[in-house]
Backbone as CSV, one residue per row, in Angstrom:
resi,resn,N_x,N_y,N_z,CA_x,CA_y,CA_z,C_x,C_y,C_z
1,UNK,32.061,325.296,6.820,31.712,323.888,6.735,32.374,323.187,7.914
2,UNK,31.390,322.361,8.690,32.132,321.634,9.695,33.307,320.337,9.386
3,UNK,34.211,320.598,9.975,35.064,318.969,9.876,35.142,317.951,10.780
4,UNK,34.801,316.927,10.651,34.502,315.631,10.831,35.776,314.822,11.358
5,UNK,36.170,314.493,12.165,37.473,313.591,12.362,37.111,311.590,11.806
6,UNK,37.278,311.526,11.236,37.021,310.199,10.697,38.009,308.839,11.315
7,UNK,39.335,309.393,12.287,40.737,309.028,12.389,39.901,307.620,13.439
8,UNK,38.933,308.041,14.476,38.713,306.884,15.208,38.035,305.570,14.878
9,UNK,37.109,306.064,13.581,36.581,304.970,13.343,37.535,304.288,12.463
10,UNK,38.563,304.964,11.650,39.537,303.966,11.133,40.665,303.350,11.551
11,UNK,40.796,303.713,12.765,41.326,302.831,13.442,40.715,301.882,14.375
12,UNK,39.599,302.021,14.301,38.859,300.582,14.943,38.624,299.512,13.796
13,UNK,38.576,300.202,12.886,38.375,299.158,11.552,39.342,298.391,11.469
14,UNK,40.632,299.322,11.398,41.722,298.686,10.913,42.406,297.409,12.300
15,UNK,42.068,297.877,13.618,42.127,297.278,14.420,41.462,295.496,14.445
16,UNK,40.204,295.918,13.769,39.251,294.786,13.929,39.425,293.815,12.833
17,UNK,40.326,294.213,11.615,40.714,293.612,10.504,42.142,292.976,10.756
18,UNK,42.859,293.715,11.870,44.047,293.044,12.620,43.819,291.864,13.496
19,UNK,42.801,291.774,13.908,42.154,291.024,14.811,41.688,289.662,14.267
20,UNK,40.956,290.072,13.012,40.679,288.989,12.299,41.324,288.669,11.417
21,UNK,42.064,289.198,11.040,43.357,288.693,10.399,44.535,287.378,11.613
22,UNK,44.536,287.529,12.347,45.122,287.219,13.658,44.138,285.761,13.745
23,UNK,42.942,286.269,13.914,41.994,284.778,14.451,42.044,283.640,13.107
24,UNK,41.996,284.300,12.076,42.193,283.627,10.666,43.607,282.788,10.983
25,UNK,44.877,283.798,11.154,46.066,282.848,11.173,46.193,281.900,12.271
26,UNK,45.190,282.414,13.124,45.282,281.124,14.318,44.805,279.865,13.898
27,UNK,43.554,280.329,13.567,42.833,279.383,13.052,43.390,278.806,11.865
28,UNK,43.971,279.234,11.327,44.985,278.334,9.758,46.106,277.205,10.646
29,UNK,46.649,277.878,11.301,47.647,277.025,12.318,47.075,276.161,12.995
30,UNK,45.961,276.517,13.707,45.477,275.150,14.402,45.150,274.119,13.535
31,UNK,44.474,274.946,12.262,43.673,273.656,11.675,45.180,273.075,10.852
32,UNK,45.877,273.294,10.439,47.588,272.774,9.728,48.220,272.019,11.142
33,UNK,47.949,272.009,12.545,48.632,271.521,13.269,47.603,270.258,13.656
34,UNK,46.766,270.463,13.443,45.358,269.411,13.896,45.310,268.513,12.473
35,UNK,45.631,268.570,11.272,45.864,267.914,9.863,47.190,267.237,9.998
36,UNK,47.874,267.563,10.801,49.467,267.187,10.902,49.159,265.937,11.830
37,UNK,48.235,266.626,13.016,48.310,265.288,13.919,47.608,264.074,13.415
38,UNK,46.604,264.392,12.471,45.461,263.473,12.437,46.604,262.814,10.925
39,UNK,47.118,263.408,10.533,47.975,262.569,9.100,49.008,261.822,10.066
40,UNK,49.651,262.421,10.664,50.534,261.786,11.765,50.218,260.489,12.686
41,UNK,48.889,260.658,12.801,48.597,259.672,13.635,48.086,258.314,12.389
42,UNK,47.565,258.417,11.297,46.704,257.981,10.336,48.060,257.189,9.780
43,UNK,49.294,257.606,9.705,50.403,257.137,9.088,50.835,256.151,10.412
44,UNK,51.007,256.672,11.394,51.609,255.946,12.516,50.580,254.200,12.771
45,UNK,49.198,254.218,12.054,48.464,253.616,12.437,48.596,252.789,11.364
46,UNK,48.881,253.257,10.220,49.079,252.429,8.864,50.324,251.859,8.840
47,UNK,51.576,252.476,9.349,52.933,251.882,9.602,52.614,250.673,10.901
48,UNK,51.937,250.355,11.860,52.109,249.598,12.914,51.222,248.554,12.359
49,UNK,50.237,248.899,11.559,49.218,247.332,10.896,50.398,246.841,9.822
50,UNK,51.519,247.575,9.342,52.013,247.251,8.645,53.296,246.287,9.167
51,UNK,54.027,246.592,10.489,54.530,246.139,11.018,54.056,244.821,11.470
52,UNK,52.624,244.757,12.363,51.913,243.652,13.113,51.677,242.419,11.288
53,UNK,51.542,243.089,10.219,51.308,241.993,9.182,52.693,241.750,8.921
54,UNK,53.841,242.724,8.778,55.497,241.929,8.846,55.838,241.050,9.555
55,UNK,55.256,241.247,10.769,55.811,240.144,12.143,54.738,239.048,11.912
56,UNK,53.569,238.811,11.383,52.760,237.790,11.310,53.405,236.963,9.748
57,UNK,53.737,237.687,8.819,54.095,237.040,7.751,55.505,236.086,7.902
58,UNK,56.319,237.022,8.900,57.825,236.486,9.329,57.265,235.505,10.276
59,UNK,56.588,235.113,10.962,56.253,234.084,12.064,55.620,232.883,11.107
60,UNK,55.045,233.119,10.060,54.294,232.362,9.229,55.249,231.316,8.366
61,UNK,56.610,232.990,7.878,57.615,232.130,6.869,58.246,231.599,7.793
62,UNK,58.507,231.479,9.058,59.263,230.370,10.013,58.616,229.310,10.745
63,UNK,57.337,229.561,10.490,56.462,227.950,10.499,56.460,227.025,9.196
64,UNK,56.806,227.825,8.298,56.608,227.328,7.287,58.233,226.300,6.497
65,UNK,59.321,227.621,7.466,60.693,227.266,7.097,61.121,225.467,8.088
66,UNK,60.102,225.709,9.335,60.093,224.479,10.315,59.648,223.117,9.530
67,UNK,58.351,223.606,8.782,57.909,222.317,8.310,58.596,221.921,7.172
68,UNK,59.263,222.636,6.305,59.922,222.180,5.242,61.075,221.445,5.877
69,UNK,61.729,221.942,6.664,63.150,221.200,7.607,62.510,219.990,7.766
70,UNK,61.562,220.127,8.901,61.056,218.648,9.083,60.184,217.313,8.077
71,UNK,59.803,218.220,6.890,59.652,217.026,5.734,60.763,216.733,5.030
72,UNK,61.915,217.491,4.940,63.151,216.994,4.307,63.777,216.138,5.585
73,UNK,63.732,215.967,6.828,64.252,215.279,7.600,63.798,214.010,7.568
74,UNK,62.147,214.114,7.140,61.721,212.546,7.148,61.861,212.137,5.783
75,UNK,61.761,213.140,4.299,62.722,212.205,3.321,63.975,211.767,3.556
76,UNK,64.779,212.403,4.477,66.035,211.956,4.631,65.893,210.450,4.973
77,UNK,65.003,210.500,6.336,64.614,209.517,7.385,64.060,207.975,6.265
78,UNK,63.338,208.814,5.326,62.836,207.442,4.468,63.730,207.022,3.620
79,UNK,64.714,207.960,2.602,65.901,206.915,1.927,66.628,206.300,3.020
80,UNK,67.036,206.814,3.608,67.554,205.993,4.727,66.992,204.567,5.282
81,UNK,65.948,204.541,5.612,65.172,203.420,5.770,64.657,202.591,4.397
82,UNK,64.748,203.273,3.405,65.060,202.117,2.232,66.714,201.661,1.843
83,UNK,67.069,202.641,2.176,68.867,201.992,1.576,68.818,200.844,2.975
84,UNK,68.047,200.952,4.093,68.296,199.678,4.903,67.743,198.549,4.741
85,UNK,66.520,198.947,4.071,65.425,197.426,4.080,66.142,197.110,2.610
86,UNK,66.823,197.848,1.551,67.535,196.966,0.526,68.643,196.313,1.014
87,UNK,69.463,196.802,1.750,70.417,196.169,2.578,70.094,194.831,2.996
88,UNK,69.180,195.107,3.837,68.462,193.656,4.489,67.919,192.521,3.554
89,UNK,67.403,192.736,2.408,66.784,191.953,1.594,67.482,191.695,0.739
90,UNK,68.948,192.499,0.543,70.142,191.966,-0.340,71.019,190.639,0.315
91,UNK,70.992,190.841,2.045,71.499,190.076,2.981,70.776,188.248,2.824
92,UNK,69.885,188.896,3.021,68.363,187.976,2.813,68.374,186.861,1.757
93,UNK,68.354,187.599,0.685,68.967,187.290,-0.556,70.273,186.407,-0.658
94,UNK,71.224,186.857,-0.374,72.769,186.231,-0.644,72.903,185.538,1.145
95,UNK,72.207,185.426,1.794,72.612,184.315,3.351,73.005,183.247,2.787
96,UNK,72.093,182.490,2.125,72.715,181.109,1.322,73.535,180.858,0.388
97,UNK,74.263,181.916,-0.045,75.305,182.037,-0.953,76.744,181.824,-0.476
98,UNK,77.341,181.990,0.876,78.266,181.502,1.625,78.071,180.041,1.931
99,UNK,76.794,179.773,2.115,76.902,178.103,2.264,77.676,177.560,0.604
100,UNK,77.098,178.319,-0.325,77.382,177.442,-1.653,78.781,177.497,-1.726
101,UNK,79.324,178.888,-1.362,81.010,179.382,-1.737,81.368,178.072,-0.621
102,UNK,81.546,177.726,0.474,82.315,176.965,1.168,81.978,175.782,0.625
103,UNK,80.639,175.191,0.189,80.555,174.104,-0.860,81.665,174.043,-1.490
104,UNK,81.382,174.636,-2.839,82.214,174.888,-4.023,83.671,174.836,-3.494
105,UNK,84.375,175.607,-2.340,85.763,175.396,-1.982,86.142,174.097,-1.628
106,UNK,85.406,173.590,-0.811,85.156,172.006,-1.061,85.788,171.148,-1.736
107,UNK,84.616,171.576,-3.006,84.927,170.722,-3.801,85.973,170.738,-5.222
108,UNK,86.015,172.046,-4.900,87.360,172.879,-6.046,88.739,172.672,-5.638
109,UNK,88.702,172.165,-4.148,90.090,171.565,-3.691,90.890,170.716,-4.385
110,UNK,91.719,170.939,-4.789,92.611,169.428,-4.967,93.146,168.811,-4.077
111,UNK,93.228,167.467,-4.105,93.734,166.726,-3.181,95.346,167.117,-3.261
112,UNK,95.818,167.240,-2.090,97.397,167.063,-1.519,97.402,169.091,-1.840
113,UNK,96.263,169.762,-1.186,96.099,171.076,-1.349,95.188,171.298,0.034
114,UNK,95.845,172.256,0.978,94.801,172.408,1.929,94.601,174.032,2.445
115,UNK,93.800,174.763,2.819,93.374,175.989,2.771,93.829,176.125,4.578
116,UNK,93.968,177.367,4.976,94.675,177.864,6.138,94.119,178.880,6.343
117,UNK,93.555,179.396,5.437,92.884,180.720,5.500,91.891,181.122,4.650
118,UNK,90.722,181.744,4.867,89.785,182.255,3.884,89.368,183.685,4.632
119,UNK,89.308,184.925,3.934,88.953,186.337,4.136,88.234,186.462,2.962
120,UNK,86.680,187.326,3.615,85.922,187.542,2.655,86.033,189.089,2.920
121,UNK,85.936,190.097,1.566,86.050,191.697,1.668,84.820,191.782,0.613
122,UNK,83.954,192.376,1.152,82.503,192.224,-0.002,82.374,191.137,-0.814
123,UNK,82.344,191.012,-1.887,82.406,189.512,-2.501,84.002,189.006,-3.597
124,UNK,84.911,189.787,-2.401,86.348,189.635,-2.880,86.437,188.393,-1.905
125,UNK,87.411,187.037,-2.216,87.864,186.297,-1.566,89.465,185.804,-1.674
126,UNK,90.148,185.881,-0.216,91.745,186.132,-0.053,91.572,184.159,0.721
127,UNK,92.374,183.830,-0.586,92.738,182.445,0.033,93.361,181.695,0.085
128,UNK,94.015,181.822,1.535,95.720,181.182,1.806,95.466,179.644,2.265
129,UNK,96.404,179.196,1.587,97.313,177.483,1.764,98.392,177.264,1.488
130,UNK,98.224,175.891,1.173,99.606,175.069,1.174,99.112,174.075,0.525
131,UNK,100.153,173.861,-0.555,100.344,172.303,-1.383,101.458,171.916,-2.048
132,UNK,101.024,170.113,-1.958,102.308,169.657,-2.309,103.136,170.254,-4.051
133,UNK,102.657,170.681,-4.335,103.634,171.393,-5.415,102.649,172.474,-6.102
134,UNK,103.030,173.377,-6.902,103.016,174.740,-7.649,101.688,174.165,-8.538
135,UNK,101.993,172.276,-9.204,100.696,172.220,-9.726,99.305,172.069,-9.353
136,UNK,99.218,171.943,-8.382,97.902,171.594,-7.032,97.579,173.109,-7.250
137,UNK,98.089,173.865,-6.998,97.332,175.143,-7.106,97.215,175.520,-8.293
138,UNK,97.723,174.809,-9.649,97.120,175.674,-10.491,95.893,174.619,-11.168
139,UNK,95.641,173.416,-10.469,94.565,173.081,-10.440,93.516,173.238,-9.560
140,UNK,93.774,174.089,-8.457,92.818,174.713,-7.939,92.568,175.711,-8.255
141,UNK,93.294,176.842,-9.297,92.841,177.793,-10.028,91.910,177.482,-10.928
142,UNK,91.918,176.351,-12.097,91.077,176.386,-13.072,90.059,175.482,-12.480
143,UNK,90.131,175.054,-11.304,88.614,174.247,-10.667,87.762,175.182,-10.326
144,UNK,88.444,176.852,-9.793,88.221,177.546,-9.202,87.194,178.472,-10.524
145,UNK,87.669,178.558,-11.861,87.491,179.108,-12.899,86.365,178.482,-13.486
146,UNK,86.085,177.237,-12.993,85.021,176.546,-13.849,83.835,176.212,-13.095
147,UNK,83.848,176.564,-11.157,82.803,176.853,-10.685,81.739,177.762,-11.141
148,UNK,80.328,177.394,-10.402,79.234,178.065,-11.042,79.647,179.286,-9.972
149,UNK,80.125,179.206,-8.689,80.044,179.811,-7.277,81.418,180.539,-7.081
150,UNK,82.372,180.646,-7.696,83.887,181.592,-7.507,84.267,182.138,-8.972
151,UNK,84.560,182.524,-9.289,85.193,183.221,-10.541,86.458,184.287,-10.706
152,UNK,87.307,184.294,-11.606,88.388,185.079,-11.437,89.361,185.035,-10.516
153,UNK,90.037,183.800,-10.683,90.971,183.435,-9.660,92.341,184.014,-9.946
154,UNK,92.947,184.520,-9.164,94.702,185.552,-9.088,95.177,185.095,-8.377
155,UNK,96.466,184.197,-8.754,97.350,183.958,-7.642,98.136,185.350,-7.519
156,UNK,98.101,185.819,-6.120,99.221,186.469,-6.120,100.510,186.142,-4.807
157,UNK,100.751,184.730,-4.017,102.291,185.158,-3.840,101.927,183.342,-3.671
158,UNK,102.734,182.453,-4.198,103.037,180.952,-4.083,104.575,181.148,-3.931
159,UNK,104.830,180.299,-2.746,106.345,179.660,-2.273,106.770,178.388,-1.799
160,UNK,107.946,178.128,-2.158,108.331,176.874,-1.857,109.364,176.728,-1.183
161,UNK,109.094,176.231,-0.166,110.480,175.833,1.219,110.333,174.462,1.220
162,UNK,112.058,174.208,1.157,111.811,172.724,0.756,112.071,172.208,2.493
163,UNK,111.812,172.878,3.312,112.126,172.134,4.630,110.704,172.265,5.134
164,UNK,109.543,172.152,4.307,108.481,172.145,4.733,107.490,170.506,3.749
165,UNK,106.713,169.929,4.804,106.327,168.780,4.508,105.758,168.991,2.865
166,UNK,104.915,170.253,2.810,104.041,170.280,1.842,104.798,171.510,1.181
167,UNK,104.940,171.172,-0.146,106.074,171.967,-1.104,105.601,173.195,-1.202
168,UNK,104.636,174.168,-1.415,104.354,175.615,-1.467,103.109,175.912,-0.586
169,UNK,103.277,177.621,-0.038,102.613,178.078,0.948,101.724,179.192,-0.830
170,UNK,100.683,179.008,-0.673,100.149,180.110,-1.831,99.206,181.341,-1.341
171,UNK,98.766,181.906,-1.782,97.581,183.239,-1.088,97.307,183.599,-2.802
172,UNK,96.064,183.462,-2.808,95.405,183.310,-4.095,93.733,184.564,-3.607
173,UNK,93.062,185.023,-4.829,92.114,185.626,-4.896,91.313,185.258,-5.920
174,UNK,90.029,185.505,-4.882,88.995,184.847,-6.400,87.367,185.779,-6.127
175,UNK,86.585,186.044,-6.578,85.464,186.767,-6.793,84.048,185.621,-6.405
176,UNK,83.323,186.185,-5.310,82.154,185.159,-5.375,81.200,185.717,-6.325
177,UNK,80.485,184.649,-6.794,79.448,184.946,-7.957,78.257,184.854,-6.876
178,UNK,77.222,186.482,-6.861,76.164,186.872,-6.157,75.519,187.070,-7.321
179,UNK,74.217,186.716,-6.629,72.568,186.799,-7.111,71.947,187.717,-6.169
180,UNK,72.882,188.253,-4.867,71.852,189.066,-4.329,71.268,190.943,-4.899
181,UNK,72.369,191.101,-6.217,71.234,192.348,-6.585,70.883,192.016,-7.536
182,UNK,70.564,191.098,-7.945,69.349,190.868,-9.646,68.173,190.844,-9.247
183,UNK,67.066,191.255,-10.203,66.179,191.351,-9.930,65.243,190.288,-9.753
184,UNK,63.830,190.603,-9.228,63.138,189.088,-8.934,62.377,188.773,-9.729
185,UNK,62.423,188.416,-10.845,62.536,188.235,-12.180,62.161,186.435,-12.171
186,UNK,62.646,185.949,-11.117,63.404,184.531,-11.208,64.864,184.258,-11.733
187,UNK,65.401,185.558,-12.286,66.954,185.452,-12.207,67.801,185.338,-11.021
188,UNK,67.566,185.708,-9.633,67.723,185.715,-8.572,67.986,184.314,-8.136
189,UNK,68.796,184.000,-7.603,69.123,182.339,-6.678,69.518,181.426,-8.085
190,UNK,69.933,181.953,-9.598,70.742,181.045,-10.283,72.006,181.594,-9.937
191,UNK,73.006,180.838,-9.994,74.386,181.733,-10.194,74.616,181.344,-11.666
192,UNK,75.730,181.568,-12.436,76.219,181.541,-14.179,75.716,180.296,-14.284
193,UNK,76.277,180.252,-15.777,75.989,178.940,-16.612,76.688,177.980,-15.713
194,UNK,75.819,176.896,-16.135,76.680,176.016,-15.030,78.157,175.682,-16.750
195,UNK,79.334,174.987,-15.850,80.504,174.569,-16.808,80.744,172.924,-15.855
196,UNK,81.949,172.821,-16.515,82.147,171.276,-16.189,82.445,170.878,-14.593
197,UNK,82.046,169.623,-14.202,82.361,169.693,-12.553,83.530,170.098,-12.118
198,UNK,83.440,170.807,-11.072,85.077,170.627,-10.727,86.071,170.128,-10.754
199,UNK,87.257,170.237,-10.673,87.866,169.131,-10.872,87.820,167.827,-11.429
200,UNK,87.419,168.341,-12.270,87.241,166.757,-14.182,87.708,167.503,-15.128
């Protein structure tokens, strides 16, 4: 019986199954390195729209952080400009109220009593003289007490040097009565009940 060597064709087989075994793993690698790039790139493209909408949202919240600054600057800007126009219309209001207070001192004077000084500190009033005795001023206290236009009169320092023409130097305090924050009601421009004239 003849024998046959079979050895070459199985090693071309096995050769050609090495071969394609080989083109297979190439081909697995390319296509795993070509999936890598295209995920790689697909991520890189989704991270940078993601970035370009971070930097548009952050540019947005600092247009947005600008305009809030600048509407709280002009509420600032507007109490401000009302605490002035009340200012002004409180001014407005009480201008003719110093005419009445120097009235009223006037006429709340007692005779042989004369004033040297008047300081106004908001509607606090500091008011230095001289009179012929301790009782002149304490009738210019209760003249002072029964105006519609001063109220709350405090002596605080009366002296007497007798080498002076007029018997005591006094510095007295008294409160002006304002109408300039009541409302406009028509309560505005009365001052208190009226009481008895001055000095009677």
């Amino acid at each position: 019986m003849p024998q046959i060597n079979l050895l070459p064709w199985r090693e071309e087989q096995r050769k050609e199954r090495k071969i394609a075994f080989l083109a297979a793993l190439g081909g697995g690698t390319l296509a795993a390195l070509l999936a890598t790039g295209v995920i790689y790139m697909l991520f890189s493209s989704m991270i940078t729209g993601q970035q370009e909408r971070n930097g548009k949202l952050k540019a947005e919240i600092a247009t947005l952080d600008k305009q809030i600054e600048e509407i709280n600057n002009l509420e600032a800007q507007k109490q401000r400009f009302i605490s002035r126009m009340e200012i002004i219309e409180k001014l407005q209001r009480s201008r003719p109220e110093i005419v009445h207070v120097f009235d009223e001192l006037v006429r709340t004077l007692p005779d042989g009593t004369f004033l040297t000084g008047v300081t106004q500190t908001a509607h606090r009033l500091k008011l230095e003289g001289v009179a012929q005795s301790s009782t002149r001023v304490s009738t210019f206290m209760r003249n002072i007490d029964k105006s519609q236009w001063l109220r709350n009169p405090e002596l605080s320092v009366i002296e007497t040097k007798k080498d002076q023409a007029l018997g005591a130097t006094f510095t007295l305090f008294a409160d002006q009565v304002t109408t300039a924050g009541e409302d406009d009601d028509g309560a505005a421009g009365k001052p208190r009940a009226n009481r008895k004239g001055a000095g009677q």
